[in-house]
C-alpha positions in Angstrom: 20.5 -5.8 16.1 17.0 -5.0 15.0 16.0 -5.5 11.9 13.4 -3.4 9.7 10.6 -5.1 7.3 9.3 -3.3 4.7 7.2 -4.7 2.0 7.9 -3.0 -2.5 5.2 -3.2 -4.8 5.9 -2.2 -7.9 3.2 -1.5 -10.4 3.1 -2.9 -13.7 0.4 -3.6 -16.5 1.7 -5.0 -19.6 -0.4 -3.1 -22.2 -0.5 0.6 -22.0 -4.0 0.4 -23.1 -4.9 -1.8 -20.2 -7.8 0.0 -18.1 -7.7 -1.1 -14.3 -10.4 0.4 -11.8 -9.6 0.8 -8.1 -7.3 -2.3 -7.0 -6.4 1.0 -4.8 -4.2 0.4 -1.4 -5.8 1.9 1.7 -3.7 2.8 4.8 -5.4 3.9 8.0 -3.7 5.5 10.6 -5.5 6.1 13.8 -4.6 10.0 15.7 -5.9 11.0 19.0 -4.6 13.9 20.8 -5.5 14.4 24.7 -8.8 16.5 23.9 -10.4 14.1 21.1 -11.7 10.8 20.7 -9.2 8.7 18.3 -10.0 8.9 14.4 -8.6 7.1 11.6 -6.9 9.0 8.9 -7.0 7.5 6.0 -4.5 7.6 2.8 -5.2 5.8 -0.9 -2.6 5.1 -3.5 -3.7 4.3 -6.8 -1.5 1.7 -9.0 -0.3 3.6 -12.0 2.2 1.2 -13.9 5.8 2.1 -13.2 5.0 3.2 -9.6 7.0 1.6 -6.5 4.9 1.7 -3.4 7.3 0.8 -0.2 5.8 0.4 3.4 6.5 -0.7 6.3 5.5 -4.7 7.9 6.4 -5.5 11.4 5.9 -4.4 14.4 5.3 -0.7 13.3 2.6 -2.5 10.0 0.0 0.1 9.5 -3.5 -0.8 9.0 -4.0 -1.7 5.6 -5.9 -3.6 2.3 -6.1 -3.8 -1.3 -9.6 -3.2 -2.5 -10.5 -5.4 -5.5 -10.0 -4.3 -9.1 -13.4 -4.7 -10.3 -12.1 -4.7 -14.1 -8.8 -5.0 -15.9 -6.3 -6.7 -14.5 -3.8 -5.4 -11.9 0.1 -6.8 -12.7 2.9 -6.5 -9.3 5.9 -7.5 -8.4 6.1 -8.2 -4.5 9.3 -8.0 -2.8 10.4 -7.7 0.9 13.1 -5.5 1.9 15.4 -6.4 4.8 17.7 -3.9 6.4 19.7 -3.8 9.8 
């Protein structure tokens, strides 16, 4: 039985107030079809506080990194989720 990794962040910042600029996640996907040379796609998602953000790890991981919050202060909650 094969099992499936996926990877929750959830967003949280414990002051409303609490400014945070980028700390953004980027995923790049790369596309090619049979008449083009392959491109990455890429996707952002900005934190917001209260937002869940679930991908997937493992063997089908998608390119992927955190840029660095260059002020404020970025507050998660990293868990893995299993499933069979």
């Amino acid at each position: 039985m094969k099992k499936h990794l996926h990877h929750a962040l959830i967003y949280k910042n414990l002051k409303k107030h609490l400014h945070v600029e980028l700390g953004t996640n980027t995923f790049a996907v790369i596309t090619q079809n049979r008449c083009s040379k392959p491109r990455f796609v890429h996707a952002q998602v900005t934190p917001i506080a209260g937002m869940a953000l679930f991908h997937v790890h493992g063997d089908r991981c998608l390119l992927h990194e955190a840029k660095v919050v260059s002020r404020g202060v970025k507050y998660m909650l990293r868990s893995d989720v299993i499933f069979a």
